[in-house]
PDB file of N, H, CA, C and O in Angstrom:
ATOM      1  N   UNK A   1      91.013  58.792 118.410  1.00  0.00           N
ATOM      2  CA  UNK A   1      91.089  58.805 119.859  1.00  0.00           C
ATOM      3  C   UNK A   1      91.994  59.946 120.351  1.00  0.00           C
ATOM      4  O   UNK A   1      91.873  60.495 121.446  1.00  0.00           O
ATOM      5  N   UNK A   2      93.069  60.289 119.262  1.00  0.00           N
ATOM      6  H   UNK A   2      93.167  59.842 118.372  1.00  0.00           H
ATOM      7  CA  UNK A   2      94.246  61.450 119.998  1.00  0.00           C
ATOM      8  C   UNK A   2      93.408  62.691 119.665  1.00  0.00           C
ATOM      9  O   UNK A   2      93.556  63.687 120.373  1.00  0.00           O
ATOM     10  N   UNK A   3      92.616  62.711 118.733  1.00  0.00           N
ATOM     11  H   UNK A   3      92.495  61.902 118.157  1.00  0.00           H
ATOM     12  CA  UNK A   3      91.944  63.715 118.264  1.00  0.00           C
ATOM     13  C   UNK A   3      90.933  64.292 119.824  1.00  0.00           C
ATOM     14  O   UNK A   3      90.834  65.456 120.214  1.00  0.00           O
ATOM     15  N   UNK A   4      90.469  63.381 120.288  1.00  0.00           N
ATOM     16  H   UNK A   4      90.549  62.436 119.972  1.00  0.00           H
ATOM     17  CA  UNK A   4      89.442  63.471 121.740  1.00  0.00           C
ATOM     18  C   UNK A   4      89.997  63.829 122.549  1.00  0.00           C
ATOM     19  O   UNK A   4      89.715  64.820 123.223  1.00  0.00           O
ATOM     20  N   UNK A   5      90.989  63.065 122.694  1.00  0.00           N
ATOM     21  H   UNK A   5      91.218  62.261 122.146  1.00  0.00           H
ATOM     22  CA  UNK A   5      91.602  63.454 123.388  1.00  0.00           C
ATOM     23  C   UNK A   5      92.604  64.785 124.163  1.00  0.00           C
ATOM     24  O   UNK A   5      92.773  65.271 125.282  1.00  0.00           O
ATOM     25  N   UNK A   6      93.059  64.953 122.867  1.00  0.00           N
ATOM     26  H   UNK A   6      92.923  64.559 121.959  1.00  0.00           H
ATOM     27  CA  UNK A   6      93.752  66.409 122.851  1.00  0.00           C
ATOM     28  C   UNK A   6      92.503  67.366 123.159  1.00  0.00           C
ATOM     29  O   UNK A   6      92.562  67.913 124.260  1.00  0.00           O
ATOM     30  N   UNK A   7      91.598  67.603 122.523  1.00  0.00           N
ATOM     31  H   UNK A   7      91.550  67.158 121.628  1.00  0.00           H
ATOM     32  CA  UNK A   7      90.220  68.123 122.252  1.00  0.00           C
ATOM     33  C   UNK A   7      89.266  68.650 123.477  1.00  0.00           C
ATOM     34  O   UNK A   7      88.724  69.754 123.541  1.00  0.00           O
ATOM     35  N   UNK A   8      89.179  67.317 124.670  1.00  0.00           N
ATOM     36  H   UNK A   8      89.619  66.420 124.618  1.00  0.00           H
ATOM     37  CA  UNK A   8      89.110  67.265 125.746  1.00  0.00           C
ATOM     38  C   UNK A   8      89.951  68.133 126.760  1.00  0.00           C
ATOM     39  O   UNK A   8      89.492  69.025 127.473  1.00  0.00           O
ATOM     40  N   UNK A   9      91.303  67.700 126.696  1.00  0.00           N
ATOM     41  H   UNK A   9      91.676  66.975 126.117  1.00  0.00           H
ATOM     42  CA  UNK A   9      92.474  68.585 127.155  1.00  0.00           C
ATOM     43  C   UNK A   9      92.296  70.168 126.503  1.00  0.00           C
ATOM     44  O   UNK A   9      92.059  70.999 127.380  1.00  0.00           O
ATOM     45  N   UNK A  10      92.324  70.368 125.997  1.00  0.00           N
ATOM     46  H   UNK A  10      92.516  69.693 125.285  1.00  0.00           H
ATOM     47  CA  UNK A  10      92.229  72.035 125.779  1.00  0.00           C
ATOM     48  C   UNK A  10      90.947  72.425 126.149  1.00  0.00           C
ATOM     49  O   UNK A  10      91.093  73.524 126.683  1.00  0.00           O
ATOM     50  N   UNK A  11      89.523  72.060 126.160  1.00  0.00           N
ATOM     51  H   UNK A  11      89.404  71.166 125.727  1.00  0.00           H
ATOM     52  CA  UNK A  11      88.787  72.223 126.955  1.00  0.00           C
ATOM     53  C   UNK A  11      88.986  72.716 128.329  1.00  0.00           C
ATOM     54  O   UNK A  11      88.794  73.838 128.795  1.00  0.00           O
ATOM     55  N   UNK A  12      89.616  71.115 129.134  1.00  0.00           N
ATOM     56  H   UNK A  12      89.772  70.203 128.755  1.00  0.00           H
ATOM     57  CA  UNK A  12      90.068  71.590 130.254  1.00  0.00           C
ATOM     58  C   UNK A  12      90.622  72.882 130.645  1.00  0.00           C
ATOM     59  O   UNK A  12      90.086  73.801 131.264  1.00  0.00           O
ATOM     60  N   UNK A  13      91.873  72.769 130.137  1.00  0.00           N
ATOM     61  H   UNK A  13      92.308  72.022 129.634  1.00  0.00           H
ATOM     62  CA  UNK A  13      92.645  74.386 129.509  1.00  0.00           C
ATOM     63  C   UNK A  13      91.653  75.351 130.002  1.00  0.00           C
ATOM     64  O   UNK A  13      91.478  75.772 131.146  1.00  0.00           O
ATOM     65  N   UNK A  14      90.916  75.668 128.682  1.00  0.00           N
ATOM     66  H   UNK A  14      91.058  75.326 127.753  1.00  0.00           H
ATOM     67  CA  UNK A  14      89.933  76.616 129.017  1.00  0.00           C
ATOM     68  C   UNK A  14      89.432  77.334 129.549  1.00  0.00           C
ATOM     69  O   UNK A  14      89.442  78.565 129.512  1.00  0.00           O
ATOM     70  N   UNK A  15      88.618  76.203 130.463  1.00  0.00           N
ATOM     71  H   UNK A  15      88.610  75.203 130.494  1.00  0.00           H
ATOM     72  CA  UNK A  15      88.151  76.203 131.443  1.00  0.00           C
ATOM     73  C   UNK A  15      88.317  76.565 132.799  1.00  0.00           C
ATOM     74  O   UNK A  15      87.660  77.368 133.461  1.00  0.00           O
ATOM     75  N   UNK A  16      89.379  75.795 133.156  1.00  0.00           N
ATOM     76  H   UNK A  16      89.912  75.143 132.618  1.00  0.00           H
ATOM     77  CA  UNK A  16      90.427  76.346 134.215  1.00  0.00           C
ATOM     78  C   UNK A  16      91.552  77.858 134.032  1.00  0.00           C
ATOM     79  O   UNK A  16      92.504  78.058 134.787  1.00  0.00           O
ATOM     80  N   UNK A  17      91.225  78.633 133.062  1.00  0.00           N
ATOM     81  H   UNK A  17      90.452  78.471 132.449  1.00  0.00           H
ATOM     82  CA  UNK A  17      91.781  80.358 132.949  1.00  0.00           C
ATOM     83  C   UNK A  17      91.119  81.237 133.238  1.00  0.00           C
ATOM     84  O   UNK A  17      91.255  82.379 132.800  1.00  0.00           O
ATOM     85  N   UNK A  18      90.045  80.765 134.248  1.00  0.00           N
ATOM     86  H   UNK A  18      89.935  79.837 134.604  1.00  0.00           H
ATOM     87  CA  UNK A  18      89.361  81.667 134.451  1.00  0.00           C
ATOM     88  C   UNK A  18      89.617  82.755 135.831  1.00  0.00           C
ATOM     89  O   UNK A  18      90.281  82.084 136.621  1.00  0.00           O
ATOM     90  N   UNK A  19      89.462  83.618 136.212  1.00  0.00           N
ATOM     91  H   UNK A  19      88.922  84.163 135.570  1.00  0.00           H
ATOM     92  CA  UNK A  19      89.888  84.698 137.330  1.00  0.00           C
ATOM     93  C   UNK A  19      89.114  83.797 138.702  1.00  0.00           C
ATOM     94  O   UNK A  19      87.936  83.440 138.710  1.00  0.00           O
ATOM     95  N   UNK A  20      89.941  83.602 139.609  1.00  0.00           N
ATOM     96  H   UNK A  20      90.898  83.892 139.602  1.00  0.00           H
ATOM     97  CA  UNK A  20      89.673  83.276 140.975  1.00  0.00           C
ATOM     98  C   UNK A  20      89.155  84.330 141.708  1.00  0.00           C
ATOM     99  O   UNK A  20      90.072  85.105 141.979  1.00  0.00           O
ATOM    100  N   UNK A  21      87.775  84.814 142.279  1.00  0.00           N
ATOM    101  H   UNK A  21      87.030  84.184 142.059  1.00  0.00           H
ATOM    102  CA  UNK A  21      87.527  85.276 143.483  1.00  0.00           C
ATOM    103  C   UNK A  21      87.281  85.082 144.446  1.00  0.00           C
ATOM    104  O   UNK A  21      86.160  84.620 144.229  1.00  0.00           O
ATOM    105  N   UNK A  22      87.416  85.023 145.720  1.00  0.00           N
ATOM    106  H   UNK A  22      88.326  85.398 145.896  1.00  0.00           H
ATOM    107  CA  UNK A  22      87.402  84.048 146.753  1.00  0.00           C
ATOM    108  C   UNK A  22      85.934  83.808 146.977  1.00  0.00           C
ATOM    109  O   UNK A  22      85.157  84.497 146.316  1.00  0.00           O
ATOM    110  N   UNK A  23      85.476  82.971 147.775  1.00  0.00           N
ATOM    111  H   UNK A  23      86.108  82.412 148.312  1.00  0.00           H
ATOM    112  CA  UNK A  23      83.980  82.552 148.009  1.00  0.00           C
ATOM    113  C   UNK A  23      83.505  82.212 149.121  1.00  0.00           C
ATOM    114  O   UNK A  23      83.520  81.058 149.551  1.00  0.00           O
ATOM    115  N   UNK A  24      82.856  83.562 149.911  1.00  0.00           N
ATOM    116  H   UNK A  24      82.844  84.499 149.561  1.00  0.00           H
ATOM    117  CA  UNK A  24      82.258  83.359 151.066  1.00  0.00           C
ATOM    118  C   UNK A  24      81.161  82.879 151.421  1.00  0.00           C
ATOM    119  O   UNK A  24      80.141  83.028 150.749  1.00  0.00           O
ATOM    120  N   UNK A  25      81.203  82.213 152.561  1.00  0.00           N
ATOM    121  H   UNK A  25      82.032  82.092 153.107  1.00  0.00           H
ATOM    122  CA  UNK A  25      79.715  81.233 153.304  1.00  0.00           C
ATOM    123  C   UNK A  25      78.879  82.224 153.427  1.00  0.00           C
ATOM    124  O   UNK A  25      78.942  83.334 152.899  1.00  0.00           O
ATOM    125  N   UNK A  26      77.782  81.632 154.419  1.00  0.00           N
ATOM    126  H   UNK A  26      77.731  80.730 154.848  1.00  0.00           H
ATOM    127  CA  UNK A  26      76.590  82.542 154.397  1.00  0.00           C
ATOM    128  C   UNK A  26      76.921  82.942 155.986  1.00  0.00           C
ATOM    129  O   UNK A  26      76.268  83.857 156.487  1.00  0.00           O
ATOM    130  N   UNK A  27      77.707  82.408 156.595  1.00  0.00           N
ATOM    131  H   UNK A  27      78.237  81.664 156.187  1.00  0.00           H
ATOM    132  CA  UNK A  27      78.568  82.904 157.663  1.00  0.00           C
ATOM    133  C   UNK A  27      79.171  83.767 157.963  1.00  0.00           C
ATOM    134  O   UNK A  27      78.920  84.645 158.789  1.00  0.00           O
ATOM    135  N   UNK A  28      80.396  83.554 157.061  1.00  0.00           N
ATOM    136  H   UNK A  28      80.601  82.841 156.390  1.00  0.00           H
ATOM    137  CA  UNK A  28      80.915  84.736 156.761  1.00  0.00           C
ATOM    138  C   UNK A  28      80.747  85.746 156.221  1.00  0.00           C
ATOM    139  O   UNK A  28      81.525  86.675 156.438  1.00  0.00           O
ATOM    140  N   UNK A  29      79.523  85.905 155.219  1.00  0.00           N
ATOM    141  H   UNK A  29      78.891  85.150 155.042  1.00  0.00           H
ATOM    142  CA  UNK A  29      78.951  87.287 154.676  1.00  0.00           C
ATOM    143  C   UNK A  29      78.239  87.979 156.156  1.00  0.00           C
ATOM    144  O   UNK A  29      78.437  89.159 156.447  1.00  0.00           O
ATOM    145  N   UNK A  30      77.351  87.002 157.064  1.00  0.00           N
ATOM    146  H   UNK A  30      77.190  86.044 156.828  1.00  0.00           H
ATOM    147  CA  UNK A  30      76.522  87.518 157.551  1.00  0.00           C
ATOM    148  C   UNK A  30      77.936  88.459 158.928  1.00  0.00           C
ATOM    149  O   UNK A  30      78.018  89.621 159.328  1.00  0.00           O
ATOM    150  N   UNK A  31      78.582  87.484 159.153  1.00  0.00           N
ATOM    151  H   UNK A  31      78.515  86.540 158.828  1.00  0.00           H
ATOM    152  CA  UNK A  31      79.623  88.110 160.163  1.00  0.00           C
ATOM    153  C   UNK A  31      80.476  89.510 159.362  1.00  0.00           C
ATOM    154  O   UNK A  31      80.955  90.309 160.166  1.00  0.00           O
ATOM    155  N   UNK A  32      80.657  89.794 158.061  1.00  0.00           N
ATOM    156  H   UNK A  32      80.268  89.145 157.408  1.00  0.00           H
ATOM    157  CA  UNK A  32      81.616  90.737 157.519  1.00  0.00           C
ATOM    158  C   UNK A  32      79.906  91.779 157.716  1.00  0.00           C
ATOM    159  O   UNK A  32      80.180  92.979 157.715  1.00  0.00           O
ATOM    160  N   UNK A  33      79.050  91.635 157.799  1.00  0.00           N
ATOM    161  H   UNK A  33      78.828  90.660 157.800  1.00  0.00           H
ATOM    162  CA  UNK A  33      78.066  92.538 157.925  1.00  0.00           C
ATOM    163  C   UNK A  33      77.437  93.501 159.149  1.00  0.00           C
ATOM    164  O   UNK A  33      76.805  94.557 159.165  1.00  0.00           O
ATOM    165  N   UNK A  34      78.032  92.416 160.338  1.00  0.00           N
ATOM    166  H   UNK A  34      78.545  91.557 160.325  1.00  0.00           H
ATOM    167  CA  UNK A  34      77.392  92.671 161.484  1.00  0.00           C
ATOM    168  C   UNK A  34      78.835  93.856 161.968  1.00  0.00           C
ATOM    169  O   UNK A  34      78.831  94.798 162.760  1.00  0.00           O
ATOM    170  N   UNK A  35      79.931  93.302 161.115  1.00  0.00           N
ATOM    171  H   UNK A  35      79.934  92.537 160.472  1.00  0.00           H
ATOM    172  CA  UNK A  35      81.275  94.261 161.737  1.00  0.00           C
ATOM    173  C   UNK A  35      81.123  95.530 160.930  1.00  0.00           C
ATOM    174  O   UNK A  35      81.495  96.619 161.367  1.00  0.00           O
ATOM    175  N   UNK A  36      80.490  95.342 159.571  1.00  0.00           N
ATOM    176  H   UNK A  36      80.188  94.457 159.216  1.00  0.00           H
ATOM    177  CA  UNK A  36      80.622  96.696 158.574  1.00  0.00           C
ATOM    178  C   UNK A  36      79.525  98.087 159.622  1.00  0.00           C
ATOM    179  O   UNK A  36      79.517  99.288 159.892  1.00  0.00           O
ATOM    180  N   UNK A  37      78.760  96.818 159.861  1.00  0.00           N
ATOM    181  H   UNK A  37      78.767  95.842 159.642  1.00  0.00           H
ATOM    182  CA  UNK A  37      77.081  97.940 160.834  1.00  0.00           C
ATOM    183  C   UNK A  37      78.342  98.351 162.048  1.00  0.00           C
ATOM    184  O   UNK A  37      79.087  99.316 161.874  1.00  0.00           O
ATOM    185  N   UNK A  38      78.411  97.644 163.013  1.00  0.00           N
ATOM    186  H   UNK A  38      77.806  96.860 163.155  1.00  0.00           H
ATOM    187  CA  UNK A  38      79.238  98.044 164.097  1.00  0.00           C
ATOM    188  C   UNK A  38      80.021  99.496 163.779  1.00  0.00           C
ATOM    189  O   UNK A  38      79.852 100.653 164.162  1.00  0.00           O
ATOM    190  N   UNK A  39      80.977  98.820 162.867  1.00  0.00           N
ATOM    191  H   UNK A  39      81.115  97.880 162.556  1.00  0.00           H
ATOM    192  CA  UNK A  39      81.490 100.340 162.316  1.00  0.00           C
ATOM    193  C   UNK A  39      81.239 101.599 162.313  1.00  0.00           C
ATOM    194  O   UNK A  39      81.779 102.626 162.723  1.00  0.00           O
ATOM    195  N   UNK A  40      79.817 101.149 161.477  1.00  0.00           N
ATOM    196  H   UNK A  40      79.378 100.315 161.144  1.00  0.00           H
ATOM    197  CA  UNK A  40      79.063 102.298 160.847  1.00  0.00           C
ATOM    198  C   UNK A  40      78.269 102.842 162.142  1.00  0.00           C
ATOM    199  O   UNK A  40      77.694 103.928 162.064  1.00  0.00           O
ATOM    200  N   UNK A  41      78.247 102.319 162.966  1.00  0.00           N
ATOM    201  H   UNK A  41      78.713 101.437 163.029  1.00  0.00           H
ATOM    202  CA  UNK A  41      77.339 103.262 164.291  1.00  0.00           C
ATOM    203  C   UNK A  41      78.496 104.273 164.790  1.00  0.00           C
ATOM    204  O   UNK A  41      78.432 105.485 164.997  1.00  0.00           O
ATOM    205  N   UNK A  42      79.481 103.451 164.904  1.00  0.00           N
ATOM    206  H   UNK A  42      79.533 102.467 164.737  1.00  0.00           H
ATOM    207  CA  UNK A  42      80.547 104.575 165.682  1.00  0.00           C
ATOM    208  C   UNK A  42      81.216 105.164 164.753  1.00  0.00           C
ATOM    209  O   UNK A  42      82.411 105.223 165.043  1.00  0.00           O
ATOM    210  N   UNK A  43      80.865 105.786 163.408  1.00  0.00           N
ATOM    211  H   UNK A  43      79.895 105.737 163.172  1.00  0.00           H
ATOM    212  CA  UNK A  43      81.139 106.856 162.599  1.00  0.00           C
ATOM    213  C   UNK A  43      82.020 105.992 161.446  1.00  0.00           C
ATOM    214  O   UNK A  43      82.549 106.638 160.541  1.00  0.00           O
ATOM    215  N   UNK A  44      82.151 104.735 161.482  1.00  0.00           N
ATOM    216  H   UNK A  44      81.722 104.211 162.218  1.00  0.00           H
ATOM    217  CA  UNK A  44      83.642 104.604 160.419  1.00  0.00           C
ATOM    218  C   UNK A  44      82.478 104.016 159.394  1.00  0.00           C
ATOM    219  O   UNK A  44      81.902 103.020 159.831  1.00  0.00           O
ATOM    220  N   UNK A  45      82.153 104.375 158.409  1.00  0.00           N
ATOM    221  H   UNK A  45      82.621 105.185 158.054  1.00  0.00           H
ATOM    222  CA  UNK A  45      81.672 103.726 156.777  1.00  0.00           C
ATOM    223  C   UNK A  45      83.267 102.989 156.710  1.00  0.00           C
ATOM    224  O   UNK A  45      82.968 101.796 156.762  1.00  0.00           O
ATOM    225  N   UNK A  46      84.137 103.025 156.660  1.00  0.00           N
ATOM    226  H   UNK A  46      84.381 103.994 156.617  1.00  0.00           H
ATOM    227  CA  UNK A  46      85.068 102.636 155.726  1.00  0.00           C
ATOM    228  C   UNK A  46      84.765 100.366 155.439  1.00  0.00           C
ATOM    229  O   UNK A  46      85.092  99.691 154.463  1.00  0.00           O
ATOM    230  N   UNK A  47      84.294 100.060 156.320  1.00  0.00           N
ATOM    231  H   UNK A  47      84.028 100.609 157.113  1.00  0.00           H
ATOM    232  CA  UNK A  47      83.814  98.407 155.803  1.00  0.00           C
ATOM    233  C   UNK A  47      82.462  98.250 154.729  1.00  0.00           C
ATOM    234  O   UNK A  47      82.179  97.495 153.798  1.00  0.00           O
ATOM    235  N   UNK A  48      81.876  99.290 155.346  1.00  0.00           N
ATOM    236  H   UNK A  48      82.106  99.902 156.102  1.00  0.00           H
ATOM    237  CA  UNK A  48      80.519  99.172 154.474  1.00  0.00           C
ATOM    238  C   UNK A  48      81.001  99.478 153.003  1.00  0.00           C
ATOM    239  O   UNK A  48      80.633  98.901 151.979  1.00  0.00           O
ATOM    240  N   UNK A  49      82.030 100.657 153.141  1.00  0.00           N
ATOM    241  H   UNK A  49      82.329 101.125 153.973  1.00  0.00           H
ATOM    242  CA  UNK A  49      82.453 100.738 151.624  1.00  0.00           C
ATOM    243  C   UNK A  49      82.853 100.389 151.301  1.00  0.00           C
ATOM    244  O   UNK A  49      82.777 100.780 150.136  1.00  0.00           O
ATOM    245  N   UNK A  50      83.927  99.191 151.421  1.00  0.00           N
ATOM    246  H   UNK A  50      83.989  98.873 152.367  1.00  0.00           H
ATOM    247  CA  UNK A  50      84.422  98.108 151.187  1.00  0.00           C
ATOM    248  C   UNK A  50      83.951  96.954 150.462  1.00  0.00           C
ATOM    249  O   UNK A  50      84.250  96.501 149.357  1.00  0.00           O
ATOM    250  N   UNK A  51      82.925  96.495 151.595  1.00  0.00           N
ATOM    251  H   UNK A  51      82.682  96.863 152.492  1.00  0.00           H
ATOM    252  CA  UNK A  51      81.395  95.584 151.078  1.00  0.00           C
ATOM    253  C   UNK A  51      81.030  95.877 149.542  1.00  0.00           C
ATOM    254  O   UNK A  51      81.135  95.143 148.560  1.00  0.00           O
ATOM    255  N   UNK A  52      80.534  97.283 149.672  1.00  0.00           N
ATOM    256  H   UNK A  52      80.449  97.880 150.470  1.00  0.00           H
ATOM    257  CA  UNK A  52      80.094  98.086 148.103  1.00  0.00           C
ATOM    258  C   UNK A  52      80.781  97.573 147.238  1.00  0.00           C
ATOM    259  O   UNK A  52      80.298  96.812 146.400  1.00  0.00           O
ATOM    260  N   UNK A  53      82.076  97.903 147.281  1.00  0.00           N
ATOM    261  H   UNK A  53      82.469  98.522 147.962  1.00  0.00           H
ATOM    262  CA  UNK A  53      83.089  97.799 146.642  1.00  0.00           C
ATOM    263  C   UNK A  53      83.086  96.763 146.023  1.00  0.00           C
ATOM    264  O   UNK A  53      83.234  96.717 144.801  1.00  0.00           O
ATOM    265  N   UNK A  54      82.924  95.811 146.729  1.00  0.00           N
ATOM    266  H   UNK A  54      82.804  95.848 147.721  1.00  0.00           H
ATOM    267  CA  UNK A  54      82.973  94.254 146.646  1.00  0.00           C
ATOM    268  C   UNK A  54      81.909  94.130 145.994  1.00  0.00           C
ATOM    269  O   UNK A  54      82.212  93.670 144.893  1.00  0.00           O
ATOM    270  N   UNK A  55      80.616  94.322 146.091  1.00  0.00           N
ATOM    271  H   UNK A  55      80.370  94.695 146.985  1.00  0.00           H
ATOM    272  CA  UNK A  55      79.512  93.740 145.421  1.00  0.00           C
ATOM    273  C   UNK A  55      79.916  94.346 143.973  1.00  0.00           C
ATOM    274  O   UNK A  55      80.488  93.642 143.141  1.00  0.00           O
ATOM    275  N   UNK A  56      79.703  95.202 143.819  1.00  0.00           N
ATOM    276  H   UNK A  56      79.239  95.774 144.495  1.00  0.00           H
ATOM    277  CA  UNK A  56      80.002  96.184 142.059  1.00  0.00           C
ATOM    278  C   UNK A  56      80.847  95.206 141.424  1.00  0.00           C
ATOM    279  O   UNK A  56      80.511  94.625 140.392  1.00  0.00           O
ATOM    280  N   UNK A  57      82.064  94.990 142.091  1.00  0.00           N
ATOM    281  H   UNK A  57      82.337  95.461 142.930  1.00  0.00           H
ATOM    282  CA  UNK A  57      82.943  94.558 141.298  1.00  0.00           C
ATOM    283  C   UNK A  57      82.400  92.864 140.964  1.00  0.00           C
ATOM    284  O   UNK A  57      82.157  92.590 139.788  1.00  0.00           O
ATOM    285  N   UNK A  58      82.268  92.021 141.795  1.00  0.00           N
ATOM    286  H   UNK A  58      82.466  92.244 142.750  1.00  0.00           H
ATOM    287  CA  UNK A  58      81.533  90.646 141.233  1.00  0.00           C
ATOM    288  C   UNK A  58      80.316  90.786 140.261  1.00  0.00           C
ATOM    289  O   UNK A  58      80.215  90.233 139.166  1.00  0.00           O
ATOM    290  N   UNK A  59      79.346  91.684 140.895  1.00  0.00           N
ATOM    291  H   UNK A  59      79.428  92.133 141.785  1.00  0.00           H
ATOM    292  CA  UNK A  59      78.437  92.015 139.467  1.00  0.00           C
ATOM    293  C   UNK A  59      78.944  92.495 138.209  1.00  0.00           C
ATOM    294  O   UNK A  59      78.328  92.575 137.146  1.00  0.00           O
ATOM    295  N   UNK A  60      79.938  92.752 138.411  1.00  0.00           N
ATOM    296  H   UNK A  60      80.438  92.687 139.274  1.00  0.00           H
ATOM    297  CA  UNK A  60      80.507  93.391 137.235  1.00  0.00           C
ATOM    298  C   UNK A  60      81.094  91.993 136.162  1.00  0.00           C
ATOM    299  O   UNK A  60      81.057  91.812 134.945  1.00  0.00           O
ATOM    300  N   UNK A  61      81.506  91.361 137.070  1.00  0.00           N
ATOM    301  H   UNK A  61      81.536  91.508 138.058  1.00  0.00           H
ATOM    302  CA  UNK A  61      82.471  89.975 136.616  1.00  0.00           C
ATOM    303  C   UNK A  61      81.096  89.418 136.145  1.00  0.00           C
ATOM    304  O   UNK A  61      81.106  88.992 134.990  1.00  0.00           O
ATOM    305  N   UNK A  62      80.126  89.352 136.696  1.00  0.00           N
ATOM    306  H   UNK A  62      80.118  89.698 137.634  1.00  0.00           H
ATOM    307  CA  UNK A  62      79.067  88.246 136.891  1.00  0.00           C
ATOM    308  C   UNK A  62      78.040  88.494 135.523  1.00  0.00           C
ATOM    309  O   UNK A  62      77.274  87.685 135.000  1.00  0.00           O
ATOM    310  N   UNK A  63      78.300  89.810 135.182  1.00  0.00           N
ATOM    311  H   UNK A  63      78.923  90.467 135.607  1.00  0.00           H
ATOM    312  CA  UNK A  63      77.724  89.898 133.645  1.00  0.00           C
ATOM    313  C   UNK A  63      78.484  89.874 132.559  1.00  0.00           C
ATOM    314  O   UNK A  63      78.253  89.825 131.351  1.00  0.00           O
ATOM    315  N   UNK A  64      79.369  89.914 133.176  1.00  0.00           N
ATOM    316  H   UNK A  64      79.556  89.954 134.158  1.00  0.00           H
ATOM    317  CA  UNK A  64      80.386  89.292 131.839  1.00  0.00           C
ATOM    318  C   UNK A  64      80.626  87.928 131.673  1.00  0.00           C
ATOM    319  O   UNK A  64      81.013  87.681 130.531  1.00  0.00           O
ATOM    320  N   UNK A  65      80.545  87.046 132.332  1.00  0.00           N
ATOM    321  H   UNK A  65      80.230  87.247 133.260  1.00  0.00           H
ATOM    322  CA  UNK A  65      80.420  85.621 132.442  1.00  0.00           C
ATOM    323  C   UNK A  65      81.780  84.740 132.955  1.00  0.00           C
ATOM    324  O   UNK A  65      82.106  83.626 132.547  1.00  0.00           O
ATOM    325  N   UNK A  66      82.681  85.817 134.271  1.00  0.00           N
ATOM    326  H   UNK A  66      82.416  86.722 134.603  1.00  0.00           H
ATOM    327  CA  UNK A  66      83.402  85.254 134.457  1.00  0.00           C
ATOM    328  C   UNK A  66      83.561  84.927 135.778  1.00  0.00           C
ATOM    329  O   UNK A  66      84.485  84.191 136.124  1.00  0.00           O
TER     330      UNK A  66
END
């Protein structure tokens, strides 16, 4: 039973070391989108590249399996 137990517990462990990235609604993606465009009409890329930024890097996490 201590054997499962422990066994179980380091599982947990595990499991829970993994890197936190925060996690946006479909709200909030669609609103960080409508401000990146806004931007981008009156000359500033700098949100859209941001966005970019952001996607690369989770795909990046996301094939590595973390």
């Amino acid at each position: 039973m201590k054997k499962i137990l422990l066994l179980f517990c380091i599982c947990l462990i595990l499991v829970s070391c993994g890197k936190e990235y925060e996690v946006y609604t479909k709200a909030q993606k669609k609103e960080m989108y409508k401000i990146a465009l806004k931007e981008e009409e009156n000359g500033n890329r700098q949100k859209m590249e941001e966005i970019e930024k952001l996607m690369e890097v989770l795909e990046l996490e996301a094939k590595k399996g973390d």
